[in-house]
Structures are given as C-alpha cells and as structure tokens.
N, C-alpha and C positions, 0 to 999 in steps of 0.2 A: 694630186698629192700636194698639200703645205706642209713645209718644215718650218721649224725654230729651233736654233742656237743657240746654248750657253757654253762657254768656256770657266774651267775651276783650276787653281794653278795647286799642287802640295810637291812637297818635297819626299825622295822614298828613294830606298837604295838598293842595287837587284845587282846579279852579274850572268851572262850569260854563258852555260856552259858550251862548250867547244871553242868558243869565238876565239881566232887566228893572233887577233893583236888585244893592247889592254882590258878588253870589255870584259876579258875572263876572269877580272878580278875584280875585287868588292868594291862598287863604287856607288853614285847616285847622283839623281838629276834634280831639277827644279823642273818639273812637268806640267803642262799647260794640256788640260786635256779636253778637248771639245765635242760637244754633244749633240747628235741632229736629230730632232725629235719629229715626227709626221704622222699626221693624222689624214683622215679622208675626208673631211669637213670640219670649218671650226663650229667653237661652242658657238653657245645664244653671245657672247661678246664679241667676236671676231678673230679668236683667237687658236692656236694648236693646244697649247698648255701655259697657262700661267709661267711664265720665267720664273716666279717664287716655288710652283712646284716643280720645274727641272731643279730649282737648287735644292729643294727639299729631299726629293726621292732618288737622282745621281748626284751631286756634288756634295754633300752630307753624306752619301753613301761614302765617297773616297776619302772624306776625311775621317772618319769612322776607321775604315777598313783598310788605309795604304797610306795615309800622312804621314811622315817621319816614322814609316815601317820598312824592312826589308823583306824585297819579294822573292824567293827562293823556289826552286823547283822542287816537286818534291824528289825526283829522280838526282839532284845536289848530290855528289859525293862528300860534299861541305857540311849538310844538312846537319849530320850528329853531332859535328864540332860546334855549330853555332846554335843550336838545342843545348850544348851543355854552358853556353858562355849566358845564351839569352832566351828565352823564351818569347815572353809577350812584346816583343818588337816584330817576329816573324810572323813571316805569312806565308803559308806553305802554299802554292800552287801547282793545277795541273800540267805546266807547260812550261815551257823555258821563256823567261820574261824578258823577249825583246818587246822592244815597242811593236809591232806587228802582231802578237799573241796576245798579248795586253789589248788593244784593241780592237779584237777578235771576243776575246774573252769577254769585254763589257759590255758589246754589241751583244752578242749570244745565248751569253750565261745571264749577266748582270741586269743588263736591259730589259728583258722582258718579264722578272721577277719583281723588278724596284715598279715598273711601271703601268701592272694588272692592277686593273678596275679605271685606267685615266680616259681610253678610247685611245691612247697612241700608241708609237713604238720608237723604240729608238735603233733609227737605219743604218748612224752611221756613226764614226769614232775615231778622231784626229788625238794621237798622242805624240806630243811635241815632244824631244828628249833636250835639246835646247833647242834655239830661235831660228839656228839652220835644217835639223835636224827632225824628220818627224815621218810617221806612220799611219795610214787611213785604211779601217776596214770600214765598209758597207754593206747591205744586205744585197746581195744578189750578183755578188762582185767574187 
C-alpha cells in the first residue's frame, strides 16, 4: 500500500457534551486536519492521487461544510437554542464532536463518498485541536 498526505487548516466551533472541565462550553479551534490517502498501486504517473484532487474532493469538502461553522450534536440539549439564534452556521451532527469522532466520521462517512470513482481511500485522519493537541482514527484500528 502507498499513501499521500495533505493537511487543510479551517476554523469551526463545537462543544462537547458531558465533558468534566471547559470543553462543555461553546468554543472553537483553528484545526489542522490531515488526510492519508492509499491506493494499491499508482496511476500511469507514479502517483496515489493528485494532491490537487485530495484538495479538491477532502479539503473543499471541509470548507464547504465546517469552515467558520459550529458542529453540534444532534442529541445537544443546546441544539433548540442555537436553531433559534442561527441556523446556517450549524451543522448538526451524528455524534458528539470531539476530535476523535470527528476523525472517525471523515475516515468513514466522508471519505469514502467524496473519493468513489479515484481508485483510493482514505485510511486515515489526524485532527489537530491545536499544535499540542490532536486525534488519529485509521481504518483497521
């Protein structure tokens, strides 16, 4: 198996429910989210995917769909509140948005939707909440 990498940085604001100390409140990161793409052989150039189409089909995707948005569970006891303050900032999701689910999500959900018809897949998904701070799911892990 070869892989390729791209990293996309957006801004987006979540909070996670239950969480013990401040996370439980409405806040947001500057996330740095890295992509590992693999294939079973490259193309006729030597390559897994064009780095212009990881940015095309994942990191267009995230700015699109979570750039200066807030990601909200849908299970939120907040959700009505912030439904009636905003709409087209949210982003309802099926899980509670730590970095860990988040990463889980674009591996699983995202991944293999944005990247049918390329010959790859994408294995793996690093989401940095800041520079110390980060979370990796991978396929088989």
């Amino acid at each position: 198996m070869i892989t390729a990498e791209r990293y996309h940085d957006i801004s987006c604001g979540h909070r996670v429910v239950g969480h013990e100390g401040k996370c439980r409140f409405l806040h947001g990161h500057n996330y740095r989210i890295h992509f590992v793409v693999a294939a079973e052989q490259l193309d006729e150039l030597g390559r897994v995917l064009d780095f212009s189409v990881i940015k095309e089909k994942l990191c267009m995707w995230l700015e699109e769909e979570y750039d200066h948005k807030f990601l909200i569970w849908e299970q939120d006891e907040l959700l009505p509140q912030l439904r009636a303050i905003t709409e087209h900032s949210l982003v309802v999701v099926p899980f509670n948005p730590t970095a860990e689910n988040i990463a889980q999500h674009l591996v699983e959900v995202v991944g293999p939707k944005q990247l049918a018809g390329t010959n790859t897949r994408l294995i793996s998904c690093k989401v940095e909440e800041t520079a110390k701070c980060s979370a990796t799911y991978a396929l088989g892990s």
